[in-house]
TORMIZA-821443 format. One line per field, with one value per atom (N, C-alpha, C): x, y, z; residue number from 1; residue in one letter; atom name. Coordinates in pm, 1 decimal. Example, Ala and Ser with C-alpha at 12.3 -4.5 7.8 and 13.67 -1.06 7.14 Angstrom:
BEGIN
u <- 1319.0 / 1230.0 / 1320.0 / 1285.0 / 1367.0 / 1290.0
v <- -569.0 / -450.0 / -330.0 / -225.0 / -106.0 / 3.0
w <- 780.0 / 780.0 / 780.0 / 708.0 / 714.0 / 787.0
seq <- 1 / 1 / 1 / 2 / 2 / 2
type <- A / A / A / S / S / S
atom <- N / CA / C / N / CA / C
# end
This chain:
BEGIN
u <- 961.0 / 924.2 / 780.4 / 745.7 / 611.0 / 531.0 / 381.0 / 319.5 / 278.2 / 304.6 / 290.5 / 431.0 / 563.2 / 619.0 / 667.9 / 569.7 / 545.9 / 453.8 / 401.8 / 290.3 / 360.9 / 422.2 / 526.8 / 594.5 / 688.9 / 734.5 / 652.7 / 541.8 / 462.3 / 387.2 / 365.0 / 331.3 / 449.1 / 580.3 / 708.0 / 735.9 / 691.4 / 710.7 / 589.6 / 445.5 / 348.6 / 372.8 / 462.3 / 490.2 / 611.2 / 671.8 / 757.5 / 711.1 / 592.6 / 543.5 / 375.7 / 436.6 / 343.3 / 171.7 / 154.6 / 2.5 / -19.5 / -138.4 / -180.9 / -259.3 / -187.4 / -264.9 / -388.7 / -505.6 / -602.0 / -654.6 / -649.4 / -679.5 / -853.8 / -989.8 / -1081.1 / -1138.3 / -1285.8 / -1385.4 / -1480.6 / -1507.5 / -1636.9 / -1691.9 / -1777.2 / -1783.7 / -1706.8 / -1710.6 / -1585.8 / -1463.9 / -1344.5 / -1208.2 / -1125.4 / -1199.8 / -1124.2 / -1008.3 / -874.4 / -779.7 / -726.6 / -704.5 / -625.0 / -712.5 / -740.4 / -808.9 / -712.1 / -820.2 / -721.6 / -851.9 / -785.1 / -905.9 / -831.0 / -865.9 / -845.4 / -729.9 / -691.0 / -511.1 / -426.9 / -487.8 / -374.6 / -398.1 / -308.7 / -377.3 / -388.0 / -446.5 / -490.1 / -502.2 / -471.5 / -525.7 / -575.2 / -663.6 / -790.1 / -804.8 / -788.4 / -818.5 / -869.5 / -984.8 / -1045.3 / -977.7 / -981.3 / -874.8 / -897.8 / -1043.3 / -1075.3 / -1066.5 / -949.4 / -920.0 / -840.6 / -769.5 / -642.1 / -483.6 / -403.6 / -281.5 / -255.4 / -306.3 / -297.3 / -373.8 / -505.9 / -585.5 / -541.0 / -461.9 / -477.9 / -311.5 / -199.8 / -101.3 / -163.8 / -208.4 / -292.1 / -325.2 / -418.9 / -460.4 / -367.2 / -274.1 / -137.1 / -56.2 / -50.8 / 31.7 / -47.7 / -180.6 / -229.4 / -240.3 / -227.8 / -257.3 / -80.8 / -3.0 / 128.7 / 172.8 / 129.4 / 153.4 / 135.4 / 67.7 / 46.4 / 228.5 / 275.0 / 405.2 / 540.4 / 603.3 / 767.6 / 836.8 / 822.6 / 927.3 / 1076.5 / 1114.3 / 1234.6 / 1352.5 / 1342.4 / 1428.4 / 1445.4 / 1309.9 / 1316.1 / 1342.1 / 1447.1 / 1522.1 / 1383.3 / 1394.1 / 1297.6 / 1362.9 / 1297.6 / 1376.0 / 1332.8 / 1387.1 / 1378.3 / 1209.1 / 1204.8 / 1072.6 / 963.4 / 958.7 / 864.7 / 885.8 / 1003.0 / 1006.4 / 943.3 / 993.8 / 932.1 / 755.8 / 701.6 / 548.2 / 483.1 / 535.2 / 502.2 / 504.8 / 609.2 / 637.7 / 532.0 / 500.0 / 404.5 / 281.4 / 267.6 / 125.7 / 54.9 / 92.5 / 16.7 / 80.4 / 36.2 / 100.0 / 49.6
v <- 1157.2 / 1022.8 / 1025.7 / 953.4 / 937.0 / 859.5 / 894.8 / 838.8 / 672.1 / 658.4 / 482.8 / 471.5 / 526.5 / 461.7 / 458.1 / 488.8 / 495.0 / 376.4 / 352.6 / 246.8 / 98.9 / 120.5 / -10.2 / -44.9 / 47.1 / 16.5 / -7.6 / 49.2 / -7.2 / -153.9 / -189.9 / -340.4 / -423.6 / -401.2 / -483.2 / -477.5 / -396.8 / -372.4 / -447.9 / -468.2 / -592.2 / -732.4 / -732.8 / -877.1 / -942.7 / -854.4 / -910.0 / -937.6 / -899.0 / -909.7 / -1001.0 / -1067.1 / -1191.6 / -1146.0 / -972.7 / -905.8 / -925.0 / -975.6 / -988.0 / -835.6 / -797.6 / -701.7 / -723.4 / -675.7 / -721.8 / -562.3 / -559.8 / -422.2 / -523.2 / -397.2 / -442.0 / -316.1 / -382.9 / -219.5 / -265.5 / -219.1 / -208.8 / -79.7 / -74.7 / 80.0 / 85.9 / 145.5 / 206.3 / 207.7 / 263.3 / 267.8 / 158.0 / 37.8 / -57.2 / -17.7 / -117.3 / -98.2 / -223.3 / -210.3 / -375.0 / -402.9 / -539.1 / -605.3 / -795.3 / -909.9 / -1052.2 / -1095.0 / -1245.4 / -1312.4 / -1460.3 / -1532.8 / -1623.1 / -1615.0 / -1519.5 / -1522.0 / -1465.2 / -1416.3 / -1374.4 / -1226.3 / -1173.9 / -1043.3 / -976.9 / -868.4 / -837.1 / -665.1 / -589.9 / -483.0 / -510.5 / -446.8 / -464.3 / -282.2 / -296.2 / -160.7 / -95.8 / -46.2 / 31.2 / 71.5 / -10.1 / 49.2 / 145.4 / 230.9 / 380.1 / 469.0 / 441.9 / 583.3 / 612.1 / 744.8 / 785.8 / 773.1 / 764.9 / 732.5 / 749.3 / 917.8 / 931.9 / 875.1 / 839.1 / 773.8 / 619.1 / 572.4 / 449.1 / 438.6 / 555.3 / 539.2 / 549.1 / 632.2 / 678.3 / 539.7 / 469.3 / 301.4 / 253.0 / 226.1 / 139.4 / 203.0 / 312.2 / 337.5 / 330.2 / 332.4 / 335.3 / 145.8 / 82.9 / -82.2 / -146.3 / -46.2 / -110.2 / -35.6 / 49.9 / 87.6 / -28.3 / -121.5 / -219.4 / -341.6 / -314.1 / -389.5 / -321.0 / -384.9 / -344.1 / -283.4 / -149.9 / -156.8 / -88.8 / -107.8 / -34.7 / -145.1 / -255.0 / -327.6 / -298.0 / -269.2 / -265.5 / -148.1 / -221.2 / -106.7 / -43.3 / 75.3 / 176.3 / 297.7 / 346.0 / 477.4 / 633.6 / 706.6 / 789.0 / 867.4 / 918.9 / 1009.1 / 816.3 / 694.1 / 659.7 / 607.1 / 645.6 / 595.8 / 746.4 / 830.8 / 988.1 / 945.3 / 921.8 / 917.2 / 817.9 / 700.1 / 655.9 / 622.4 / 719.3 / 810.8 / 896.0 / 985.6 / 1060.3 / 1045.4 / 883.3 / 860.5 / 916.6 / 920.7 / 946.8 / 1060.1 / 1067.4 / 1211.0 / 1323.7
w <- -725.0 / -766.2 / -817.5 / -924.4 / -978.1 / -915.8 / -942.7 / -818.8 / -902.0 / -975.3 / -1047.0 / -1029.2 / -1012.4 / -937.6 / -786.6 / -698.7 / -569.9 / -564.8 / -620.9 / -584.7 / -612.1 / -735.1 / -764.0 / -666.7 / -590.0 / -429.1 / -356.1 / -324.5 / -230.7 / -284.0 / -403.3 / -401.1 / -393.9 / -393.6 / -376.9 / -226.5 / -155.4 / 4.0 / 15.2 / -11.7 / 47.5 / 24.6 / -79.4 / -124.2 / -0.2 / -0.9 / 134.4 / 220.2 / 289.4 / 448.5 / 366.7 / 246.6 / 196.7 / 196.2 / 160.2 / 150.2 / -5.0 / -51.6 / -134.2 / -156.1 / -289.5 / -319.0 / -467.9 / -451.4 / -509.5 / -604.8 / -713.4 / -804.9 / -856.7 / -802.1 / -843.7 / -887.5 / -942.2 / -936.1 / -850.0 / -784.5 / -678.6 / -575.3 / -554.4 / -464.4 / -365.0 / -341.1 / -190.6 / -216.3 / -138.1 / -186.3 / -163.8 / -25.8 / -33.2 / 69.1 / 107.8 / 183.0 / 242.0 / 407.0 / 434.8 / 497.8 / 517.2 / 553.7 / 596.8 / 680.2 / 678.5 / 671.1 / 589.4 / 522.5 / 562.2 / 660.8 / 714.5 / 729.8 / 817.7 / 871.7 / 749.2 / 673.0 / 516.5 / 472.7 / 475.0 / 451.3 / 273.5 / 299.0 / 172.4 / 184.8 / 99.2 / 59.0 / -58.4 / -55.4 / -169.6 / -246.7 / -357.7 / -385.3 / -500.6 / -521.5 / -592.1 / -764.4 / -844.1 / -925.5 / -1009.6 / -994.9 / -1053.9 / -954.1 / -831.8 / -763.0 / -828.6 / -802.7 / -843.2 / -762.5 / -854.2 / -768.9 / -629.7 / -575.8 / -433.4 / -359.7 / -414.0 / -318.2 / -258.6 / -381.9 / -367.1 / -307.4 / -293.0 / -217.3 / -69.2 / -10.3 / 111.4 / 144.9 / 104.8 / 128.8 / 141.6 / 96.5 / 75.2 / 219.1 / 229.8 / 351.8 / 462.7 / 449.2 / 585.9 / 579.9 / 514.4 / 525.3 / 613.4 / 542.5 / 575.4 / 699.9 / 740.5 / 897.4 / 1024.1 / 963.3 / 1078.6 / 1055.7 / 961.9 / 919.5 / 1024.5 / 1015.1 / 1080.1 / 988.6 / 920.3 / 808.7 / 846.2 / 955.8 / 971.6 / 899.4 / 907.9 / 856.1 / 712.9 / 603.9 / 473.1 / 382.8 / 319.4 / 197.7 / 148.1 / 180.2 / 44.8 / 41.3 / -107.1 / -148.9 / -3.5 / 42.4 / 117.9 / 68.9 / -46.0 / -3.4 / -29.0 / -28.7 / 7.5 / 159.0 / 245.3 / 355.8 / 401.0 / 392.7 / 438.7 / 403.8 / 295.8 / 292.1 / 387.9 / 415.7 / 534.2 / 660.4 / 750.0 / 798.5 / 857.3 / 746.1 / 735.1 / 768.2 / 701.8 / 699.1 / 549.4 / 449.7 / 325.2 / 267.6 / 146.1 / -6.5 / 88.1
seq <- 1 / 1 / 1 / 2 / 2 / 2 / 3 / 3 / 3 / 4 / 4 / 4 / 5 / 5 / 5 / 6 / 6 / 6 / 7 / 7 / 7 / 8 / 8 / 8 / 9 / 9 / 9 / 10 / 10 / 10 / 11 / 11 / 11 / 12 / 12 / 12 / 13 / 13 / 13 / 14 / 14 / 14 / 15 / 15 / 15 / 16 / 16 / 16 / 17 / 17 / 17 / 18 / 18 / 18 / 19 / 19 / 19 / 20 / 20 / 20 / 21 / 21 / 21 / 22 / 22 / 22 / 23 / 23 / 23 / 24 / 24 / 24 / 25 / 25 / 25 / 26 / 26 / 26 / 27 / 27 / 27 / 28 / 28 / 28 / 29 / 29 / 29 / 30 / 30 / 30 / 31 / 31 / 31 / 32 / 32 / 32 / 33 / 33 / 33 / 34 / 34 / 34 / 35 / 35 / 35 / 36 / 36 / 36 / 37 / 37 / 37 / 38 / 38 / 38 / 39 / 39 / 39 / 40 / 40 / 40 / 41 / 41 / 41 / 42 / 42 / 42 / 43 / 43 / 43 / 44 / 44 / 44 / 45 / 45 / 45 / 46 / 46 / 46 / 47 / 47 / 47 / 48 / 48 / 48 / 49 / 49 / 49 / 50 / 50 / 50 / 51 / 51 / 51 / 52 / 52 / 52 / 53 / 53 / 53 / 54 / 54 / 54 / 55 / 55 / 55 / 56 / 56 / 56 / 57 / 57 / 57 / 58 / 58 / 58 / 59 / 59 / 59 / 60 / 60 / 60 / 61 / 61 / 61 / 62 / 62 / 62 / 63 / 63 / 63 / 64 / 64 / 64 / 65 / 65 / 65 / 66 / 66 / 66 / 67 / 67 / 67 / 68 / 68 / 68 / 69 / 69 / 69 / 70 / 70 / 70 / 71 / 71 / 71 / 72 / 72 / 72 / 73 / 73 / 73 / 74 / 74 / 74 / 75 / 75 / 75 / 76 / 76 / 76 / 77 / 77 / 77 / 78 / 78 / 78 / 79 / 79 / 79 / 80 / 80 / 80 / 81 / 81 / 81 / 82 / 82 / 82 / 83 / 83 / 83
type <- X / X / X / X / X / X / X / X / X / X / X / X / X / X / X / X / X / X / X / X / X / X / X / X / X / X / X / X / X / X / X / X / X / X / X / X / X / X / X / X / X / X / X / X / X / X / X / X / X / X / X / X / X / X / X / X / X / X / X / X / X / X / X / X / X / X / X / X / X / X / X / X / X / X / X / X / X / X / X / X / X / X / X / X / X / X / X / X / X / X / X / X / X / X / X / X / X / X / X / X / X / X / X / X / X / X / X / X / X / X / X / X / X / X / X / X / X / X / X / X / X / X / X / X / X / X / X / X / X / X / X / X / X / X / X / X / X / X / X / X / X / X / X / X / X / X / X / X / X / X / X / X / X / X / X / X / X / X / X / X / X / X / X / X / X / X / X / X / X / X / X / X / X / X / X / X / X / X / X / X / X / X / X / X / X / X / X / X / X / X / X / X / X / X / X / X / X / X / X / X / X / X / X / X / X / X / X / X / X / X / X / X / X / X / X / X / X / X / X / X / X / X / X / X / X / X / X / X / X / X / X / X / X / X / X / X / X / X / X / X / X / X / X / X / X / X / X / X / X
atom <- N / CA / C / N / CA / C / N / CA / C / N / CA / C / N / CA / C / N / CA / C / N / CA / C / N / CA / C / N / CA / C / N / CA / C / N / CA / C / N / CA / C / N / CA / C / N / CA / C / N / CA / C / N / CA / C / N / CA / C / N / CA / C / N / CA / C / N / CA / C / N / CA / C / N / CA / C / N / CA / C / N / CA / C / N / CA / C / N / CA / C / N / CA / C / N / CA / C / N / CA / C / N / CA / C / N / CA / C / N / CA / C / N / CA / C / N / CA / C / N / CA / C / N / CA / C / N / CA / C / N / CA / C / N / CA / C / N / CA / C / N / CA / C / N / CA / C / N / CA / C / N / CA / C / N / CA / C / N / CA / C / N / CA / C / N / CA / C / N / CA / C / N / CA / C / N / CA / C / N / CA / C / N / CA / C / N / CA / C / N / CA / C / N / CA / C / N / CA / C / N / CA / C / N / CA / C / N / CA / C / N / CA / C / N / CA / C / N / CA / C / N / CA / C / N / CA / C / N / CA / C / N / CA / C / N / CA / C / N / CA / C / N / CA / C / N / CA / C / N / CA / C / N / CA / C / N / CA / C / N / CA / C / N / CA / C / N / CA / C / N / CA / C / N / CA / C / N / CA / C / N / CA / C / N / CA / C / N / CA / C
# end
């Protein structure tokens, strides 16, 4: 699987559990964070694909995803914990 389309699953898997995902430029890599009870990953949008899957799986580890349909190697990557 390509890693822009690994990330496409992973912003369709935050939209379910209602995480706003936020593509900026600013220093640092960014990640999850709650902003008055709402959550957010926030992320760096001059990292590169792995960096910014790594963020994405370490933000959605705090989620339940056993219930949610995903393709096997992005259930294996977070799982894992990251690429």
């Amino acid at each position: 699987m390509k890693k822009t389309s690994t990330l496409e699953v992973l912003e369709e898997v935050a939209g379910q559990f209602s995480i706003r995902v936020i593509y900026d430029q600013f220093f640092g890599q960014g990640g999850f964070c709650r902003l008055k009870d709402r959550p957010y990953i926030i992320l760096n949008k001059t990292l590169s694909n792995e960096t910014k899957i790594s963020l994405f799986v370490e933000g959605l580890k705090h989620f339940p995803l056993d219930d949610i349909a995903l393709p096997s190697k992005v259930r294996d990557l977070l799982k894992k914990g990251g690429p």
